[in-house]
C-alpha positions as CSV (number, residue, x, y, z in Angstrom):
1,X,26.0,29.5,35.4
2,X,25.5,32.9,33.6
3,X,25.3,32.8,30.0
4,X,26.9,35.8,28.4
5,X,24.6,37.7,25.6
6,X,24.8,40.2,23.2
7,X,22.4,42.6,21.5
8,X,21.0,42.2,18.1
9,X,22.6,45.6,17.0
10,X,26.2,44.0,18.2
11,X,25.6,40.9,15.9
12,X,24.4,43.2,13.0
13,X,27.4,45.1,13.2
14,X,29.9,42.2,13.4
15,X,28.4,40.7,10.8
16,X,27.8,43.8,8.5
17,X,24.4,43.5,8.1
18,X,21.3,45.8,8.9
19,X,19.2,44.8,12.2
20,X,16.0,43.8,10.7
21,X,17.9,41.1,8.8
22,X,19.4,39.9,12.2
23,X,16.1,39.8,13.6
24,X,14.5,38.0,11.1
25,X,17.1,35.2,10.8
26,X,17.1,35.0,14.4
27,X,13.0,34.8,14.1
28,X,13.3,32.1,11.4
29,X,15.3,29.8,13.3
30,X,19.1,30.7,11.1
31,X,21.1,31.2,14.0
32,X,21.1,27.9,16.6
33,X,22.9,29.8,19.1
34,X,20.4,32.6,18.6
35,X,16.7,32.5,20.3
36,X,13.7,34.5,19.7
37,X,10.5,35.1,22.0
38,X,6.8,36.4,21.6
39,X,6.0,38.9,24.1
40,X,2.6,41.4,24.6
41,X,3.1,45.1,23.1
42,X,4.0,46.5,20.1
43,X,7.5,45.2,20.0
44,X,6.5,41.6,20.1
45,X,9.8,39.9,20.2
46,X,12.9,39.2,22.2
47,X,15.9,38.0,21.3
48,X,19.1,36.2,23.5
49,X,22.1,35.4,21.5
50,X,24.8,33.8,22.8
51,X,28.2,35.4,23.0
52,X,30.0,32.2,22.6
53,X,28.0,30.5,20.4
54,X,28.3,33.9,18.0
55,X,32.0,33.0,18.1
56,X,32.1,29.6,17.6
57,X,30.0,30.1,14.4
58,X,32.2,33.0,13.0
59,X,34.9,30.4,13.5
60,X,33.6,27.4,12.6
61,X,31.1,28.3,10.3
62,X,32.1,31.3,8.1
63,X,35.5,30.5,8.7
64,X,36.8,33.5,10.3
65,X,41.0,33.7,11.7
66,X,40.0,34.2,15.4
67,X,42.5,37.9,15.2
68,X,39.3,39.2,13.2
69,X,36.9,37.6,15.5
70,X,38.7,39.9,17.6
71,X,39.0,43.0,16.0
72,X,34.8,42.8,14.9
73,X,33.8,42.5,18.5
74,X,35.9,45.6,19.4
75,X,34.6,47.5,16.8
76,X,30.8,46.3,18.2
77,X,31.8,47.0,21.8
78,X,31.4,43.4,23.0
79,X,33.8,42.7,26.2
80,X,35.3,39.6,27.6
């Protein structure tokens, strides 16, 4: 089974926030449907977030109507 993903800038602009405080949550542990990794290099992380789980927690958590779950991942260019 695939699991579908989406990119931090996606999630920062769904949520309304800048990147850098995406990443950081994500690198703190804020997000469970979000994972961060060290890698080699000068960027030293990487990031999966689940497209699902971003949904359920918009939902379920902040307590978003699911016809503006729908609207944000338009605007952010997230399909399916």
């Amino acid at each position: 089974m695939i699991t579908k993903t989406i990119a931090v800038c996606q999630m920062a602009t769904v949520l309304g926030r800048t990147m850098t405080a995406v990443r950081e949550c994500i690198a703190r542990d804020k997000f469970p449907f979000a994972q961060c990794w060290q890698t080699e290099g000068k960027k030293g992380r990487t990031f999966s977030i689940d497209r699902e789980g971003f949904r359920f927690y918009l939902a379920n958590t902040l307590g978003w109507p699911e016809e503006k779950i729908n609207e944000a991942f338009k605007e952010a260019h997230i399909v399916g």
